[in-house]
C-alpha positions in Angstrom: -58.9 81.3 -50.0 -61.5 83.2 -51.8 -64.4 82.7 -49.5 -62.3 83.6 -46.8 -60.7 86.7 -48.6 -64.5 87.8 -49.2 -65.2 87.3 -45.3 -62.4 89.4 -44.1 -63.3 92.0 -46.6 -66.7 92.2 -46.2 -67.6 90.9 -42.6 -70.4 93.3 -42.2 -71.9 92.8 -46.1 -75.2 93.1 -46.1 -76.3 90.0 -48.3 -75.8 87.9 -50.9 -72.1 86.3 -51.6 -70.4 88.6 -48.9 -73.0 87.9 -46.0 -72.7 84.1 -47.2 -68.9 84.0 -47.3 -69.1 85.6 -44.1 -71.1 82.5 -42.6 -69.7 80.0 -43.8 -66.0 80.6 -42.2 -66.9 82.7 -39.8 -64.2 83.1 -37.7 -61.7 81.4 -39.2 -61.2 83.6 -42.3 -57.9 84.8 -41.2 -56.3 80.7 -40.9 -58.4 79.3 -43.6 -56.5 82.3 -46.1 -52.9 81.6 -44.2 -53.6 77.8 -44.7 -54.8 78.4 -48.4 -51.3 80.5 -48.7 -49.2 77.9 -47.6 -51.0 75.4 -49.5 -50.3 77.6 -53.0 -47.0 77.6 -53.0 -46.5 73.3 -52.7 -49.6 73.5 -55.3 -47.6 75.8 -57.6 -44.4 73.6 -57.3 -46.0 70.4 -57.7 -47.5 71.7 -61.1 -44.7 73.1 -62.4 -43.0 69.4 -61.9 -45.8 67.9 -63.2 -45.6 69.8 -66.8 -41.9 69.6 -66.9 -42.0 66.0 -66.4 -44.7 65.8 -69.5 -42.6 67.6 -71.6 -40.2 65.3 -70.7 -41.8 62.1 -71.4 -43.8 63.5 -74.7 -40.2 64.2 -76.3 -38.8 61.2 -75.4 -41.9 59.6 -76.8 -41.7 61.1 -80.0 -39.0 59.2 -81.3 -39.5 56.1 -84.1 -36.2 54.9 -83.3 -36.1 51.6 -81.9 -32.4 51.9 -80.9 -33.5 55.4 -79.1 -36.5 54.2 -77.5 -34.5 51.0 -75.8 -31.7 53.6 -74.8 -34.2 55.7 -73.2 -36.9 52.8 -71.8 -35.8 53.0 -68.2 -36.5 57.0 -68.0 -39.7 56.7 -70.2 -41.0 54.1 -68.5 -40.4 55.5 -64.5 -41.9 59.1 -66.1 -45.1 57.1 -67.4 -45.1 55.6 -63.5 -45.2 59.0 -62.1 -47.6 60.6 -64.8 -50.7 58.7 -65.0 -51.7 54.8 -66.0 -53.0 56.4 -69.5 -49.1 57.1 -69.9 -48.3 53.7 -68.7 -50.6 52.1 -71.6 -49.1 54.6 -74.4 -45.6 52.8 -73.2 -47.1 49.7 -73.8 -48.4 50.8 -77.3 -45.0 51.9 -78.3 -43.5 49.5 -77.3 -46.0 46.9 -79.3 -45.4 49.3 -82.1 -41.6 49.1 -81.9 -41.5 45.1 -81.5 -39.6 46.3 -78.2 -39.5 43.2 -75.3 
């Protein structure tokens, strides 16, 4: 979006970033920024999920509670899924930790 920001802006730039910008989308500055629009707002949305989720699963991780963590495992365990493997191993660790099967 940048790159094709500084094209439209400075089509007729006389060198250095703008004249570059300006060669490498050419003429597709105008779709490359609508496409990097649309593209922003899925981006923005997915991100926000993302931390929400890892809020999520850090709280419910927090807890010493056997009793807790076993009431919870089924949520704790699909966030990890959707997270990131490293997630999936600090489930594991926990659940070492808690003597949980």
């Amino acid at each position: 979006m940048i790159i094709s920001i500084f094209s439209l802006l400075y089509s007729d730039g006389d060198g250095g970033l703008e004249r570059w910008a300006n060669d490498a989308v050419g003429n597709w500055a105008f779709w490359l920024l609508i496409l990097g629009l649309l593209l922003l707002v899925p981006g923005i949305y997915y991100l926000m999920v993302f931390i929400k989720q890892m809020k999520e699963f850090r709280e419910l991780m927090k807890t010493d509670s056997k009793a807790l963590f076993i009431k919870n495992q089924d949520r704790i365990e699909e966030l990890a899924w959707r997270l990131h493997p490293k997630y999936e191993r600090m489930v594991i660790e926990k659940k070492l930790k808690l003597k949980v099967k």
